[in-house]
N, C-alpha and C positions, 0 to 999 in steps of 0.2 A: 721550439728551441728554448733549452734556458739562458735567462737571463745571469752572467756571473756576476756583474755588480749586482743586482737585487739580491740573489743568493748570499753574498757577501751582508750585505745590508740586514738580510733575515737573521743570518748566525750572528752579528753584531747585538743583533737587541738579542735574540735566544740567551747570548752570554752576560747582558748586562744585569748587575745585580739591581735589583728593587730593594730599595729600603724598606724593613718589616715597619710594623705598629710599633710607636712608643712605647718603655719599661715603664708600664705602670706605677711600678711600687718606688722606682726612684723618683718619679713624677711626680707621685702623690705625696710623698713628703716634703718634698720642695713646692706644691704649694699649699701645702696643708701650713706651712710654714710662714711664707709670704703674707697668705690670706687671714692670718690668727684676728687679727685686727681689723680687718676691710671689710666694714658694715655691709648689710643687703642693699640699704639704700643707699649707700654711696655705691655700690658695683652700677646701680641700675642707674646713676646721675650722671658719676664720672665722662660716659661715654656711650658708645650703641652697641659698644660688642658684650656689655652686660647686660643689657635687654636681649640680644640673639644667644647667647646662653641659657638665659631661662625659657626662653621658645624651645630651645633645642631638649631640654630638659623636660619641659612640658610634655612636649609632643611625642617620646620616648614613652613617659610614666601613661599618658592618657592612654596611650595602645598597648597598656597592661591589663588584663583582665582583674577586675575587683575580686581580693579574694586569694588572687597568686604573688609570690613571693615578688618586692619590689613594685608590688601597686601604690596610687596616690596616699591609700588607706597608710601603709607601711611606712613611707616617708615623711605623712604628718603625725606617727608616734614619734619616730627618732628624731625630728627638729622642736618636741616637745608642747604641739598643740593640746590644748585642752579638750576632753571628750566632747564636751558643748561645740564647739569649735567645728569638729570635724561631724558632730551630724547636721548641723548648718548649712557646712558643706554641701553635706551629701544630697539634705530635702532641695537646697535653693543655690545652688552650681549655678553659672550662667553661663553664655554660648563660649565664653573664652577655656572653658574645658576647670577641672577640680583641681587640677596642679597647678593654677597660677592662683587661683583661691589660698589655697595650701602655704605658697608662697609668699602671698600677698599678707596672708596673717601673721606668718612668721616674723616678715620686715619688720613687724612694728614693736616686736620684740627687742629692747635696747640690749640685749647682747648676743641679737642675729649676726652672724658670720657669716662670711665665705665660706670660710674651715671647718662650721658647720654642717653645711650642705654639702661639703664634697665628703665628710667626714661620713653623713650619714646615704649619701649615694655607695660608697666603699662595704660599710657594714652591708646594705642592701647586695651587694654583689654586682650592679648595676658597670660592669665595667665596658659594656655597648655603650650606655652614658659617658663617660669619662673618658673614653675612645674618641668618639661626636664631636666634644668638645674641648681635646688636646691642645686643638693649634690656640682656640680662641684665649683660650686659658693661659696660654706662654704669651698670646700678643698683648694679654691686660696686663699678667702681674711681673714681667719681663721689666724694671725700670729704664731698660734702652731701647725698648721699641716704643715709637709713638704712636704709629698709624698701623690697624691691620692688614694695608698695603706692606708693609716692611716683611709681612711674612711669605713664607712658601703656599701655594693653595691647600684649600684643607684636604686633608686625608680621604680616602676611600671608604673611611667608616662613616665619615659626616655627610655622606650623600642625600640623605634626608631632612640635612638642615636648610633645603632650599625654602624659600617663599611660599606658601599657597592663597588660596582663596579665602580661607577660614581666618588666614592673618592678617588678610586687609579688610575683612569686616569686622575684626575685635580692634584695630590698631587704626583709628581716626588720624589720630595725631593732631597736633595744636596749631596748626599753623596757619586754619579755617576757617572764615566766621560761620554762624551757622545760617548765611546768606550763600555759602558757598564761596564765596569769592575772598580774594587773601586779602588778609586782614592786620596791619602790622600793629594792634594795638591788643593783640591774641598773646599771649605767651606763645612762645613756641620752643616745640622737642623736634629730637627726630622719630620719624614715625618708626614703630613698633614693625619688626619684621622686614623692614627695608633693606636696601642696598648696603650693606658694608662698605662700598666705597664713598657715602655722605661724610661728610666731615665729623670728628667725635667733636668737636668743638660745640655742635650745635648737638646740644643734650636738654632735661627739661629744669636741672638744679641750677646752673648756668646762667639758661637764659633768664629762668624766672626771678634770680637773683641781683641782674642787670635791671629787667620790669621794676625788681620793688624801687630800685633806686630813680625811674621815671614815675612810679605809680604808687601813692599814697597807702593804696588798701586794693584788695582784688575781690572781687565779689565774682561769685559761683551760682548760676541761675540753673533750678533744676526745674525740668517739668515733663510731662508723658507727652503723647503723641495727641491730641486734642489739644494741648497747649502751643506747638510748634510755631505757631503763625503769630502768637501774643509774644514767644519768647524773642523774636525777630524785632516787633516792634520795643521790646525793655531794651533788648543790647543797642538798639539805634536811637534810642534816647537817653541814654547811660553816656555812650560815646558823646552825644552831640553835645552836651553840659562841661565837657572839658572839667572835669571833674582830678582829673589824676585817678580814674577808678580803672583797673585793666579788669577785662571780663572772659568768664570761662563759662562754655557750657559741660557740666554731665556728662552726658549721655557722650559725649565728643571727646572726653576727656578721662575714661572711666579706668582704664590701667593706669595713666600715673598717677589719677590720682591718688590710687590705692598704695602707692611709694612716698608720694610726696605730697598728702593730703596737708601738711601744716602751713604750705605756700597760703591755703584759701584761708581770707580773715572774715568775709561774711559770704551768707548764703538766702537768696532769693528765691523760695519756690513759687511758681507759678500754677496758683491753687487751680483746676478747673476741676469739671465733676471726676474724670477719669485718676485724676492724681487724688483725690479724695479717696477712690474707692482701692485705689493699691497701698496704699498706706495703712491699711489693717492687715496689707500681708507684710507680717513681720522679717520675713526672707526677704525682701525688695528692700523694707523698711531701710534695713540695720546691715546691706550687704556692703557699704561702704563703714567699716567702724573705725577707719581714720578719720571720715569729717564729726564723729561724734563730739557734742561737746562744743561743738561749732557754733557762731553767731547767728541765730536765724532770723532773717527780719519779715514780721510777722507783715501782711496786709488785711484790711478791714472786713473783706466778703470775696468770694470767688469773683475772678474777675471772667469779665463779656469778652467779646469779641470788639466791642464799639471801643474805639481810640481815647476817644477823650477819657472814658472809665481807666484805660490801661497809662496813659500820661500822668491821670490824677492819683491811680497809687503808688506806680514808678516815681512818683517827686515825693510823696510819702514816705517809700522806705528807702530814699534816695537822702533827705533830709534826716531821717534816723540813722543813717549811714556815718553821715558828715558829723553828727554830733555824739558819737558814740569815743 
């Protein structure tokens, strides 16, 4: 027997209108408009819903084939990289995919935009992109929304802006020591790909900005995977000097810093043989060319594994540190 209330219930929604996709082109000039002025790295500081844009964006471009119209190729002409630039790219990419690369060089571009990149997403055709990233887009450059709680859920086109596995292994986040365990003398972001419901408050301009005001100077300790057990014991001698010195690892820290590499005022590599021998691949070299230019404070000889060797060149370029 039928149900009449269910029946009733079925033609109800049968007749309910769905609201279609956003108008594009009214869209896109209001915030081609907005955005003239809002730097790459202020989108990506401000808050976390400009880091889940450029994911969303990423992840779009990267499942283009090289080659077809709107691949990475196409997108780092029209934001105006350098051919050098983009075959860089191409030989020494690393696991966080060519679009964020792509991205990451442009930021550093003093008159990278927003309106830029949506500018040159549009020429592209790319409006699956600009669809994706509709709502996020109205909940940043909206000046009455605060939080991307205030909005409606995203649309039926951004279904693939969810999380995966590939984004919590490029997105450490700062908030770590490389002990594992939390560390409140870390800077800290919010992590890359995470929950939109985190507070935008905790971003990495922010808080590193708070840091400089606790911490004198922040030192950047970089080193390969042979080094990992020396680099544990420099940040727990770093720390224990109350120095006022905040500490970041690398490898831990390797998308923001690609944004906001001018936070780091010196750099501590921890020589051993394995970092020796990647350091002639010019692609590993020179894939961060925000910290170029940087403070490197040099040490006497590779260092051992025996503590005392590792305390006596830690107070070395500990003491070069302090007097710089």
């Amino acid at each position: 027997m039928r149900n009449p209330a269910l029946d009733q219930e079925l033609e109800d929604i049968r007749k309910t209108d769905v609201p279609g996709p956003p108008d594009l082109t009214k869209c896109l000039i209001d915030w081609l408009t907005k955005s003239a002025n809002y730097s790459i790295k202020k989108f990506t500081s401000d808050n976390q819903i400009g880091w889940d844009i450029l994911h969303v964006i990423a992840r779009f471009i990267d499942g283009t084939p090289v080659g077809s119209n709107g691949d990475w190729k196409h997108l780092a002409g029209l934001l105006g990289l350098h051919i050098h630039d983009i075959i860089r790219i191409e030989n020494f990419s690393t696991i966080k995919g060519a679009t964020l690369e792509v991205l990451s060089q442009f930021a550093l571009n003093n008159h990278a935009t927003v309106s830029k990149l949506l500018e040159a997403l549009s020429i592209m055709e790319r409006h699956d992109i600009l669809y994706a990233i509709s709502e996020k887009l109205e909940a940043l450059l909206n000046p009455f929304a605060t939080s991307i709680q205030e909005k409606v859920p995203l649309n039926s086109y951004a279904t693939s802006n969810q999380p995966n596995e590939l984004d919590n292994e490029m997105d450490s986040g700062m908030a770590f020591s490389i002990s594992g365990e939390a560390d409140p003398e870390n800077l800290k972001s919010v992590t890359l790909g995470s929950s939109p419901s985190l507070p935008i408050e905790n971003n990495f301009q922010k808080e590193s900005e708070k840091k400089k005001m606790k911490y004198s100077k922040t030192v950047l300790l970089t080193f390969t995977q042979d080094g990992y057990e020396i680099a544990q014991q420099v940040a727990r001698q770093i720390r224990s000097l109350n120095l006022g010195f905040g500490v970041l690892i690398l490898e831990e820290n390797r998308d923001e810093l690609e944004f906001c590499g001018e936070k780091v005022d010196y750099i501590i590599p921890i020589i051993t043989e394995e970092y020796l021998w990647q350091s002639w691949n010019d692609g590993w070299k020179w894939s961060l060319w925000c910290l170029r230019g940087k403070n490197y404070v040099p040490v006497n000889q590779v260092v051992d594994f025996r503590a005392n060797e590792v305390e006596k060149q830690v107070s070395e370029s500990i003491c070069l540190i302090a007097h710089i």
